[in-house]
C-alpha positions in Angstrom: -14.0 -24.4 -6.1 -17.6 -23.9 -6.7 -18.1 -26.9 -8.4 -16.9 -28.8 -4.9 -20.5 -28.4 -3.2 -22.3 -28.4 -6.0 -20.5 -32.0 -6.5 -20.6 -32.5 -2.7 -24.5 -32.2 -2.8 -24.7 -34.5 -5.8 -22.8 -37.3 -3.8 -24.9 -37.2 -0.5 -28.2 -37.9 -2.5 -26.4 -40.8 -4.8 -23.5 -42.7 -2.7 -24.4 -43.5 1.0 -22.8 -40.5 2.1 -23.2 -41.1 5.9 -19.9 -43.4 6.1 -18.3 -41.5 2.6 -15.9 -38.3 4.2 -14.4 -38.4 0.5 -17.2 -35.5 -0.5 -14.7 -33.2 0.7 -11.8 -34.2 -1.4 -11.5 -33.4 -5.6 -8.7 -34.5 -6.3 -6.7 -34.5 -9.6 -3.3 -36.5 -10.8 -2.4 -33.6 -13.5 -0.2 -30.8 -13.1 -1.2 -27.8 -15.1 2.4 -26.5 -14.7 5.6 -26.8 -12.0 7.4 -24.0 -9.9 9.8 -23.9 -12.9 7.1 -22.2 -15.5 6.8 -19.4 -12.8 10.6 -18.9 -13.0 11.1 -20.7 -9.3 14.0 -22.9 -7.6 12.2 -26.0 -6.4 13.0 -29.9 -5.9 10.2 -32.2 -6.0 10.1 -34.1 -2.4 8.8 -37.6 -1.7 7.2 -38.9 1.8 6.6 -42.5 3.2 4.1 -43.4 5.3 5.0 -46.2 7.7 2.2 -48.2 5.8 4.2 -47.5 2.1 1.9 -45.0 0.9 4.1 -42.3 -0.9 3.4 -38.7 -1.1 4.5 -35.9 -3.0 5.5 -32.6 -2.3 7.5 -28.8 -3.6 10.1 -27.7 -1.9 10.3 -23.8 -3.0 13.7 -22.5 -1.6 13.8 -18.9 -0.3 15.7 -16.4 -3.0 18.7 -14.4 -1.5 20.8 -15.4 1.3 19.0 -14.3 4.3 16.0 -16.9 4.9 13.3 -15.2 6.8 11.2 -18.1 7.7 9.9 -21.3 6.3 5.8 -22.0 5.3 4.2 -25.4 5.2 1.6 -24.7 2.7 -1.8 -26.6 2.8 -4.2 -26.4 -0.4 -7.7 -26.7 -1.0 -10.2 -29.6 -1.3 -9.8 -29.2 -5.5 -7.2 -30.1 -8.2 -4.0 -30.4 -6.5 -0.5 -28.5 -5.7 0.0 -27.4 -8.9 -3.4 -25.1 -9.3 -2.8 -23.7 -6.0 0.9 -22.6 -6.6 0.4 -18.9 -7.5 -1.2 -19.0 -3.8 2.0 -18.9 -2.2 4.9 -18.4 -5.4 5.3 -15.0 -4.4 7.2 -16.1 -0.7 10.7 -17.2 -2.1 10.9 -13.6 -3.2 10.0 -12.2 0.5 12.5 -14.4 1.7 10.7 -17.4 2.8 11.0 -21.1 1.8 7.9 -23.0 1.3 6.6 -26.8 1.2 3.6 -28.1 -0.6 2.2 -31.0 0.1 -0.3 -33.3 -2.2 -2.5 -35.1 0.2 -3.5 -38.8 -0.6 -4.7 -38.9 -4.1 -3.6 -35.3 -5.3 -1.3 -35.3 -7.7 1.4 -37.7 -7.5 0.4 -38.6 -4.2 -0.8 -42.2 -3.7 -4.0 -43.5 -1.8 -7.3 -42.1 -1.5 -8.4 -39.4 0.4 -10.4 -39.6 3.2 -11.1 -38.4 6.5 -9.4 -39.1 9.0 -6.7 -40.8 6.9 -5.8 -37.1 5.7 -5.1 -35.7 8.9 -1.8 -38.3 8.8 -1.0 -36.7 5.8 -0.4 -33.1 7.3 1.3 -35.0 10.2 3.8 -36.7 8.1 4.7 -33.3 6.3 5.0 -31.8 9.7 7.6 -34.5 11.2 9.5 -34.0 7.5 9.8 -30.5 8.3 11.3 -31.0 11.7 13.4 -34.2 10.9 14.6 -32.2 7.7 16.9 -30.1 9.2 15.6 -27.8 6.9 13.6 -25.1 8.6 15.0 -22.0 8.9 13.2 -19.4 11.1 9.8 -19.7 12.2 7.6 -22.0 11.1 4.4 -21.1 9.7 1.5 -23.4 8.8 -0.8 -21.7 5.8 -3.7 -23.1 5.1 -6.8 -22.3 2.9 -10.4 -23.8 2.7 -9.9 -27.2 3.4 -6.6 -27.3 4.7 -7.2 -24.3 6.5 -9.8 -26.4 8.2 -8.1 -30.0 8.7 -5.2 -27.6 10.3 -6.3 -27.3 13.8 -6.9 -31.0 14.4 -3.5 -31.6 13.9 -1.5 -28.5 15.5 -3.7 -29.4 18.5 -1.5 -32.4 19.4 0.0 -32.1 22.3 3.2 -34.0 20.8 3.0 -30.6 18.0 2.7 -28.3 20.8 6.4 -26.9 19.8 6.8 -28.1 16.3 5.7 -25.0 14.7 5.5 -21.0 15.9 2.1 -19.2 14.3 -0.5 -20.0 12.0 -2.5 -18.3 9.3 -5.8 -19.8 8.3 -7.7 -18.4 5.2 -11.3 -18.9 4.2 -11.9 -22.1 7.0 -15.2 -23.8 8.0 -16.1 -24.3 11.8 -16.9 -28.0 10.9 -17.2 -30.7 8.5 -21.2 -31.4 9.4 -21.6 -27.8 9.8 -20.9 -27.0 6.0 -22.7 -30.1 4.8 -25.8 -29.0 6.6 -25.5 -25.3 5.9 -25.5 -26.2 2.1 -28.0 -28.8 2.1 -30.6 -26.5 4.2 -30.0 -23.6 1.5 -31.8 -25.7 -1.0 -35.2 -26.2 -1.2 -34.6 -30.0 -2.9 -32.0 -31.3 -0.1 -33.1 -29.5 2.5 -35.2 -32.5 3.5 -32.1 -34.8 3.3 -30.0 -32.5 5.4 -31.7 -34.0 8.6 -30.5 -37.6 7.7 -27.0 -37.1 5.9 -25.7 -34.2 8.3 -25.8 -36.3 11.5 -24.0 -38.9 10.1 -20.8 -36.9 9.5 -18.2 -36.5 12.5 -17.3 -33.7 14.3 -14.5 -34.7 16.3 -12.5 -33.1 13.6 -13.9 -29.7 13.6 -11.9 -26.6 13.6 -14.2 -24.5 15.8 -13.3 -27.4 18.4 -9.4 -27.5 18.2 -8.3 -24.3 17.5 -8.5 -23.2 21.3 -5.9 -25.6 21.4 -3.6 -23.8 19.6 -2.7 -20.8 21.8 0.1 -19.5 22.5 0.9 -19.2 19.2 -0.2 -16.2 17.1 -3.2 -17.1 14.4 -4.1 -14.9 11.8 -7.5 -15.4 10.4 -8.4 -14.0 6.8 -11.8 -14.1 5.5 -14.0 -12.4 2.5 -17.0 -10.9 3.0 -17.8 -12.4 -0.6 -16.7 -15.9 -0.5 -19.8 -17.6 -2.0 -17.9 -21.0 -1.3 -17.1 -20.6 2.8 -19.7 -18.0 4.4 -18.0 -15.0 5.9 -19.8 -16.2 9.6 -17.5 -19.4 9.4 -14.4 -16.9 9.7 -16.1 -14.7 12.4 -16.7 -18.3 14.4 -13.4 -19.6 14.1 -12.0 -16.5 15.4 -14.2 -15.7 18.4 -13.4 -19.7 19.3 -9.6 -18.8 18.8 -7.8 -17.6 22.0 -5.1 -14.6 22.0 -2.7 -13.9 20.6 -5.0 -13.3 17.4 -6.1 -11.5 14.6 -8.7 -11.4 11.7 -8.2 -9.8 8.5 -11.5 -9.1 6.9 -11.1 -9.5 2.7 -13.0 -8.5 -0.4 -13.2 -11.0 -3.2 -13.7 -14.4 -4.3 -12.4 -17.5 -2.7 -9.2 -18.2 -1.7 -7.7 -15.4 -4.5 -6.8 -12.9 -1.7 -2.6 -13.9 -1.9 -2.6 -12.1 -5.3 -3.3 -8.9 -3.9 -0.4 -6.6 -3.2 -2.2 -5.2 -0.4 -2.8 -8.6 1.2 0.9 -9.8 0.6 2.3 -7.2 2.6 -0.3 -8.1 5.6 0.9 -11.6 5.5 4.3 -10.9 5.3 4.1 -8.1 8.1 2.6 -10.7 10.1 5.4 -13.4 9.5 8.1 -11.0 10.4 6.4 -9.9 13.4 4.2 -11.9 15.3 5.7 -15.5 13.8 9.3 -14.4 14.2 8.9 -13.2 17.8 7.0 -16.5 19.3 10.0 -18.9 17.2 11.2 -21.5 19.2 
């Protein structure tokens, strides 16, 4: 994940960047290994956008008979659904059934990624999971990083007002120009660039903006103190924009590698049973 704004950086001094939202995107077409390697139940799912564009996506079914809720996963800017798998194996053993999408260009998943184009992406796995017949309990939208932040523009619709009950957003940034600027400004070499490329990026996407818009569902916000990637302040922001009910869960650790921590399992899943099961439609 690191090597995402260290890349980032490279391409706002070399391609034009003020028209070029793909910095945000790393996508890769291999898988280093499918739900099957990890000893999980899963069928691989494809989606069609009106325009053709396929997508591709996991469904993990939950293990035992008593389905406790159903996840729609969203992944980081980097690599693609495969890498981030061990991010959410461990539900289908808690009892929840999960879906991971590949945006454009990840994976099997055709197009190119860009903003706003992605945003459709996370729509179209949203209207799946409704017109799938397939969710079972309440549904929770997980993201991380990058789809932790594209989240919010999306569950703000008022047409997706009832299409899901809570959300839990790990290691988010308050805005697309915001995290551009902040990197740019920490180095002495772009620093002078920052005040020409960071303008040019849009913030009518920006989670600090939308996720007001969210309430009444529940949120849960998780955040490390040492996340060299997404500053610990971008988590405090988020949540002090964020309207009850909600709750932030302060971490220790790298990015995005909270989910293999016992500890941190159980808060999600206490979380899932609790406050996402009691707002269900």
């Amino acid at each position: 994940m690191a090597l995402f704004l260290r890349l980032t950086l490279l391409l706002v001094l070399t391609a034009q960047l003020g028209a070029c939202t793909g910095i945000f995107f790393y996508p890769m077409s291999d898988w280093v290994q499918n739900p099957a390697r990890q000893d999980l139940d899963y069928e691989d799912v494809i989606l069609l956008h009106p325009d053709g564009l396929r997508l591709h996506g996991w469904w993990l079914p939950a293990q035992g008979e008593d389905v406790r809720g159903t996840v729609y996963f969203l992944h980081g800017n980097a690599q693609n659904i495969s890498t981030h798998l061990m991010n959410v194996a461990w539900l289908p053993a808690q009892g929840y059934q999960v879906f991971l999408l590949d945006y454009r260009e990840y994976g099997m998943s055709e197009g190119k990624a860009r903003l706003p184009a992605v945003f459709d992406d996370i729509q179209l796995g949203l209207d799946w999971l409704q017109a799938s017949g397939r969710v079972e309990g309440p549904l929770i939208v997980f993201g991380q990083s990058l789809g932790a932040s594209m989240a919010p523009n999306v569950l703000a619709r008022e047409a997706n007002q009832g299409s899901y009950d809570c959300v839990i957003m790990e290691a988010g940034f308050t805005g697309f120009r915001d995290i551009v600027q902040e990197i740019m400004r920490g180095s002495w070499v772009l620093w002078p660039f920052s005040f020409v490329v960071a303008p040019t990026i849009s913030t009518d996407w920006d989670a600090r903006d939308h996720i007001a818009a969210l309430a009444p569902k529940p949120i849960l916000l998780l955040h490390s103190h040492d996340d060299q990637i997404i500053p610990f302040h971008h988590g405090e922001t988020l949540f002090e924009a964020a309207q009850e009910p909600k709750t932030f869960q302060a971490l220790r650790g790298g990015h995005i590698i909270s989910t293999r921590d016992p500890s941190v399992q159980e808060r999600l899943v206490d979380f899932m049973a609790s406050d996402c099961a009691g707002s269900a439609r």
